[in-house]
N, C-alpha and C positions, 0 to 999 in steps of 0.2 A: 382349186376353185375358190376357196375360203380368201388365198393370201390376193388373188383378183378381185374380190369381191364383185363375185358373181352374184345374181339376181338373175331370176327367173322371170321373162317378160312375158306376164298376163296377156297383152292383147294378143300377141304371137300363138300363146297356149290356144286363146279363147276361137283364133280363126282356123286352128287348127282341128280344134274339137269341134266347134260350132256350139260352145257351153262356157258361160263367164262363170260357173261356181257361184253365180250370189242368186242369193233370194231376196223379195223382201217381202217385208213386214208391215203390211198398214192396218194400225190400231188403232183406237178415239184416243187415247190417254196413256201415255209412256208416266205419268206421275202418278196414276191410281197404283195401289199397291197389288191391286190383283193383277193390271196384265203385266206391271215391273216385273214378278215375279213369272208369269206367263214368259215372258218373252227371255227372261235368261233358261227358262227351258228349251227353248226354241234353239236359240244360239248354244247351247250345251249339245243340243243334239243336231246340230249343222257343222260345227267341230270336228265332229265324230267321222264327218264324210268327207271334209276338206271343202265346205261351204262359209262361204262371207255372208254377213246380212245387212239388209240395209231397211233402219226402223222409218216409216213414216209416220206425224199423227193427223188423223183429219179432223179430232174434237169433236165428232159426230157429223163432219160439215162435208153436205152431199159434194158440194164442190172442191173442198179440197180432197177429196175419196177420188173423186172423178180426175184430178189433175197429177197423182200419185200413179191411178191408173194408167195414163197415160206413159207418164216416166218409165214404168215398169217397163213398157212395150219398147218404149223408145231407146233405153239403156241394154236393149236385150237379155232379162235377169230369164234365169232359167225356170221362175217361176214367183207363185206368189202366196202369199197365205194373209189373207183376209177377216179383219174384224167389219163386215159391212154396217154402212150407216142402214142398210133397210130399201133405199132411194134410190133414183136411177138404173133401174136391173139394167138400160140398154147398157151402159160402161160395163158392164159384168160380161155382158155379151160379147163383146168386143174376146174381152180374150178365149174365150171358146171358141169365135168365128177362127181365131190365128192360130188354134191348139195350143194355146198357153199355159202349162199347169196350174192347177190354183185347189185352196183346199180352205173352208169356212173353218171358224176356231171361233166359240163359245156364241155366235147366230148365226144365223144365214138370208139368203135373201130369198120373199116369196116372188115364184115364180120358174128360180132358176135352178136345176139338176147338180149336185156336185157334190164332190167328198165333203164329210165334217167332223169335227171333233167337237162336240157338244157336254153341256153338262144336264144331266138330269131334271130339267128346271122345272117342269109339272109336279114329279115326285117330291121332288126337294119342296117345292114350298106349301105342298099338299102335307108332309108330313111337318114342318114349320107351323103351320097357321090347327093342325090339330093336337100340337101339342100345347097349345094353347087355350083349344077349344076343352082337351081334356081337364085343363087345370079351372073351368068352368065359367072361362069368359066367353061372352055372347056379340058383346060389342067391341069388334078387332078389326083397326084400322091398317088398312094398306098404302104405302106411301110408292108411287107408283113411276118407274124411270121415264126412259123416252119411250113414246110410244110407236116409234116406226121400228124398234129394235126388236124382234124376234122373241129373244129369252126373257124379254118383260113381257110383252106377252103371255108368253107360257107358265109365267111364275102368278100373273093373274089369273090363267085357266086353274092351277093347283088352290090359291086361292077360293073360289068358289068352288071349286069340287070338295074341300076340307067342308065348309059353311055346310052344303047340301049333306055330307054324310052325318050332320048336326041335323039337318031339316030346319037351315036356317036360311033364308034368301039375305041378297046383297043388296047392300043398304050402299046409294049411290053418297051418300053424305062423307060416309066411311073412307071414298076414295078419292086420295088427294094426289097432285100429281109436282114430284121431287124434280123430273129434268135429268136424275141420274148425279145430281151432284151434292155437295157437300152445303152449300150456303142455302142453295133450295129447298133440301132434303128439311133443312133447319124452321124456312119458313113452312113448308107444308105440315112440320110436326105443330107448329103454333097452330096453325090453321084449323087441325084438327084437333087441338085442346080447349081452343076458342069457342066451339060448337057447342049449344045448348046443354048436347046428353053426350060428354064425349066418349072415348073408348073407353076400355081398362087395359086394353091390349094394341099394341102397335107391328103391324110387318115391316119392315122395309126389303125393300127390292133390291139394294144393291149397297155396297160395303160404304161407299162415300155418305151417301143419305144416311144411313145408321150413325155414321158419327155424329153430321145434322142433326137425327130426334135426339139424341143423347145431351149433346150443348142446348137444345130447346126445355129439353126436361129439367137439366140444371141450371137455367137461367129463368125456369116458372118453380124452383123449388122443390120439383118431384120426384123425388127417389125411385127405382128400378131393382128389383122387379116388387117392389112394397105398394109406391102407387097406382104405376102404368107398368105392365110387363110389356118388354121388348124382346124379337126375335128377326136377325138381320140376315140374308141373304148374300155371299161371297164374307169369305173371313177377309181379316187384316191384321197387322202384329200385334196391335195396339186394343184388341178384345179381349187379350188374355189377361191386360193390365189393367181393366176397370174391375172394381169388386162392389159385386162380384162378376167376374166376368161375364162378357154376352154371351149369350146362345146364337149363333151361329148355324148357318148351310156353309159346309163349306165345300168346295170343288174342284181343290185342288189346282190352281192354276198350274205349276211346273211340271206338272204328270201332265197335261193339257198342251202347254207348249211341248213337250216332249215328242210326243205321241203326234201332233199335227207338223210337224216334220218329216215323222213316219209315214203318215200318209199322205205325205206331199212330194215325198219320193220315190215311194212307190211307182206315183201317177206318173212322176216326169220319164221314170226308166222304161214304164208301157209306153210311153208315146215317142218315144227313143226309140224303139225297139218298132213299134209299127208304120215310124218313119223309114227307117233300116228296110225293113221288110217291103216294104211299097217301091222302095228303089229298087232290089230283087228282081220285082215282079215283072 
C-alpha cells in the first residue's frame, strides 16, 4: 500500500458513513490568548477520536456568526461548537430544526436549550471584586465587555452581589464599557481615572481589557496595586510577568476546550444512535 501510495479517500469514507469527521469551531477571536489556548484543547481532544477541525472567527459579528452557520450546514460537518455572539438565536435554530449537534463553550445564547461548557463567571468575579472589598476599597470600578455576550453578564451579576454582601449599591459612574478588547479596555480605564472621585480599585471583565487598564495606569503614572489595585478576569501568559503579578480569575481555557468536545460527542453518538433506531422502527 505504502510503495502505491495509497490514500484513503475522504469523500468515499464520508458517503459511506454519512460523517465527514470534522467539527467546527466558531470563536470571536483566534488571537486572544484564552480561546488560542481554548481551542488547542479542542483539537487535542478531536485527535483523540480521529476528528478534523475547522476554526472560524466572527469577531463578535452577528453576521459573520450567521454566515459560518451556514458553512457548517452546507459542508456537512458532523457538528459544531459555538462561541455565540448572543444575536440572531433564529441561525442557532436552524441547526436544531436539522439535528445538527452543537455544544456552547464559555456563553450561550438566551432563549435557546443546549449543552455547555461554561465557566463559573458569577462566583468567579463575586469572589474577584470581594477580595477587594476586603482589602477595604469601596469605590471599585468595573470595566465592562460586550454586552450581548452572556458571561459579561454574569460576571456583572457577581459584581453587584460582592458590593451588596458590603451593603454597598452600584454606583453607575463606576461602570464603563471596554468592548471586550484591548485599545477600548485602555480608554475605558482613562475614562474612569478622569472621573471626579475615581476608583482605588478596578475589575476588568476580560484578559484583553486588563492589559488595556494596565498601559492606561502606566501611561497616567500609576503603579499597581500601591495606587489603583487591579483584579482581571480570564488569565494570559503575560500576568505572571508584571510585578507584581496580576491577580487573576482564571478558567482554564484548555480543560474548557477539552471537555466541550466531550460533550459534543457525546451529543453527536445520541443522535447517531436515535437516527439508527428510527430507521429500525
Amino acid at each position: 500500500m505504502e510503495r502505491l501510495n495509497y490514500r484513503r479517500n475522504g469523500i468515499a469514507r464520508s458517503l459511506k458513513t454519512q460523517r465527514t469527521y470534522t467539527i467546527s469551531l466558531i470563536v470571536s477571536d483566534i488571537s486572544n490568548p484564552f480561546f488560542s489556548t481554548l481551542v488547542r484543547g479542542v483539537e487535542d481532544a478531536l485527535a483523540e477520536e480521529g476528528y478534523s477541525l475547522i476554526i472560524c472567527n466572527t469577531d463578535e459579528n452577528a453576521e459573520k456568526e450567521r454566515r459560518y452557520l451556514n458553512i457548517s450546514l452546507e459542508k456537512g460537518v458532523d457538528g459544531a461548537i459555538l462561541f455565540p455572539t448572543g444575536n440572531k438565536e433564529e441561525d442557532i435554530e436552524q441547526l436544531i430544526k436539522k439535528q445538527h449537534a452543537f455544544v456552547f463553550v464559555d456563553r450561550i445564547t438566551p432563549g435557546i436549550a443546549g449543552d455547555a461548557v461554561l465557566s463559573e463567571n458569577i462566583k468567579g468575579a463575586y469572589q474577584a471584586v470581594k477580595h477587594l472589598l476586603e482589602w477595604d476599597h469601596r469605590r471599585i470600578g468595573i470595566i465592562m465587555g460586550l454586552e450581548s455576550i452572556s458571561a459579561i453578564q454574569e460576571r456583572l451579576k457577581g459584581y453587584d452581589q460582592a458590593l451588596r454582601s458590603f451593603s454597598l449599591a452600584r454606583d453607575a459612574e463606576l461602570i464603563v464599557n471596554g468592548s471586550s478588547k484591548t485599545q477600548e479596555g485602555y480608554e475605558a480605564c482613562l475614562k474612569l481615572l478622569d472621573i471626579a472621585d475615581p476608583p482605588t480599585a478596578i475589575f476588568s471583565t476580560n484578559n484583553l481589557m486588563s492589559q488595556g487598564v494596565l498601559r492606561a495606569l502606566k501611561e497616567k503614572g500609576l503603579s499597581y496595586p500601591k495606587d489603583v489595585s487591579v483584579v482581571g478576569f480570564d488569565d494570559f501568559e503575560e500576568a505572571a510577568l508584571y510585578n507584581p503579578p496580576l491577580t487573576v480569575v482564571s478558567p482554564k481555557p484548555y480543560e474548557m476546550g477539552f471537555k466541550a468536545n466531550t460533550a459534543h460527542l457525546v451529543l453527536y453518538f445520541y443522535l447517531c444512535m436515535r437516527y439508527l433506531l428510527s430507521k429500525k422502527g
